[in-house]
C-alpha positions as CSV (number, residue, x, y, z in Angstrom):
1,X,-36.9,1.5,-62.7
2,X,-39.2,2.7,-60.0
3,X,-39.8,-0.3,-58.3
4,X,-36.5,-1.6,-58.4
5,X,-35.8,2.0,-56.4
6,X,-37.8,1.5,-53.8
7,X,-36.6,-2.4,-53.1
8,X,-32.7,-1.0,-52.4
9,X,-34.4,1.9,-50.2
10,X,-36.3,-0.9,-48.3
11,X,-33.0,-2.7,-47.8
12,X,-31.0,0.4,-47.0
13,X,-34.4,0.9,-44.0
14,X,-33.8,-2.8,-42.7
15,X,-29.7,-2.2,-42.8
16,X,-30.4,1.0,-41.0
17,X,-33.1,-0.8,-38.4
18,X,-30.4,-3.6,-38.0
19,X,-27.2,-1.5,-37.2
20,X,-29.0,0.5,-35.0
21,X,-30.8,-2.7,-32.8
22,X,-27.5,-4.2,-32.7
23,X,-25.9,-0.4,-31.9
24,X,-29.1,-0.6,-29.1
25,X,-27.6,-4.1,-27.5
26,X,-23.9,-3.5,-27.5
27,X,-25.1,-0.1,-25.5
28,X,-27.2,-2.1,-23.5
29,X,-24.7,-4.5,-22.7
30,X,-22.0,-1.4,-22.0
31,X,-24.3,-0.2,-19.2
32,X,-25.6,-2.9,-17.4
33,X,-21.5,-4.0,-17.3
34,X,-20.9,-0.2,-16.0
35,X,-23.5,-1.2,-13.5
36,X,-22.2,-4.2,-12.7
37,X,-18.6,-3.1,-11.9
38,X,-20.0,-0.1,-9.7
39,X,-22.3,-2.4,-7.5
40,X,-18.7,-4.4,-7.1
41,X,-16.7,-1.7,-6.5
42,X,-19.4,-0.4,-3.8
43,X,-19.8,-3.6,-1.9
44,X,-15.9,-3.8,-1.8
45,X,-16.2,-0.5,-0.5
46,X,-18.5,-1.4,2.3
47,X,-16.6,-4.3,3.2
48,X,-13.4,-1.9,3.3
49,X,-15.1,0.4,5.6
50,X,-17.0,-3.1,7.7
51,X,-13.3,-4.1,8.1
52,X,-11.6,-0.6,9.5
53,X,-14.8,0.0,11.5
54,X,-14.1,-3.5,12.9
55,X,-10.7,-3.3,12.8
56,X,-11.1,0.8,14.9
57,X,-13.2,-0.9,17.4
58,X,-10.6,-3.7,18.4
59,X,-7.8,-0.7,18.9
60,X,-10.5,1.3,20.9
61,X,-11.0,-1.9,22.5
62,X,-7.4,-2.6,23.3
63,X,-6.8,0.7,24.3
64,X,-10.0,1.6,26.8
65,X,-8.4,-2.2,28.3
66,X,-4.6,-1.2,28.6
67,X,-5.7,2.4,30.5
68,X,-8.3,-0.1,32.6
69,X,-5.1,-2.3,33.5
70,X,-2.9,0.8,34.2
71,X,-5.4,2.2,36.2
72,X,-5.6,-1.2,38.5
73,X,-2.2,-1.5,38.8
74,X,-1.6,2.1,39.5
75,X,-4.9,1.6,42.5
76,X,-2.6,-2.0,43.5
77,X,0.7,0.1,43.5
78,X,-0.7,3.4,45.5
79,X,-2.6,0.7,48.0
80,X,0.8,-1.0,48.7
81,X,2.3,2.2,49.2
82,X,-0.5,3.2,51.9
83,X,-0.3,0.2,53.4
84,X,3.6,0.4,54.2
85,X,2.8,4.0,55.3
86,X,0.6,2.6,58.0
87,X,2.7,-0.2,59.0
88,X,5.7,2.4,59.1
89,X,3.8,4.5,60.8
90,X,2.4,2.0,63.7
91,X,6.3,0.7,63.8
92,X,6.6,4.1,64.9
93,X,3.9,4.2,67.4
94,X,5.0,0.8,68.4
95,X,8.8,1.9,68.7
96,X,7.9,5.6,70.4
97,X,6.3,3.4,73.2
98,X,8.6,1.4,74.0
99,X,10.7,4.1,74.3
100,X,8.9,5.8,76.7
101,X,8.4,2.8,78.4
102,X,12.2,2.1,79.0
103,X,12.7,5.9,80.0
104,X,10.1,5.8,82.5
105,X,11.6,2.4,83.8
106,X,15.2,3.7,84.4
């Protein structure tokens, strides 16, 4: 019963070979999925940062233009306030010389 030996340890070999190869595959299969999912997760990651780094320069945006508005409007408001000083002040010119005008008349 040699030979009849040797035909079962030939089958056992290809079982073996089989298992393995298919063992090989499902592996395969494992890791390029693994791969997969981390390329997604990564580009969602990017486009998570993309959108706060967008998102961060819109604020920075809004912000640098709210101090450029308060900074106008504080110029407007302190250019108002000069310009009544002078007029006050040449009302006062104006009404001192008159004044003097109607003294020196009496």
């Amino acid at each position: 019963g040699e030979g009849g030996g040797g035909g079962a340890a030939a089958d056992e070999d290809r079982r073996v070979q089989e298992r393995s190869a298919s063992e090989e595959a499902a592996a395969a299969a494992r890791s390029r999925r693994w791969r997969e999912e981390a390329a997604t997760r990564e580009k969602a990651r990017a486009a998570a940062l993309r959108k706060e780094r967008v998102q961060h320069a819109h604020e920075v945006l809004r912000e640098h233009e709210e101090e450029a508005e308060r900074l106008r409007l504080r110029r407007v408001h302190e250019q108002a306030l000069a310009t009544a000083a002078e007029h006050r002040h040449a009302a006062a010119v104006a009404a001192s010389g008159s004044q003097r005008l109607a003294v020196k008349g009496a």
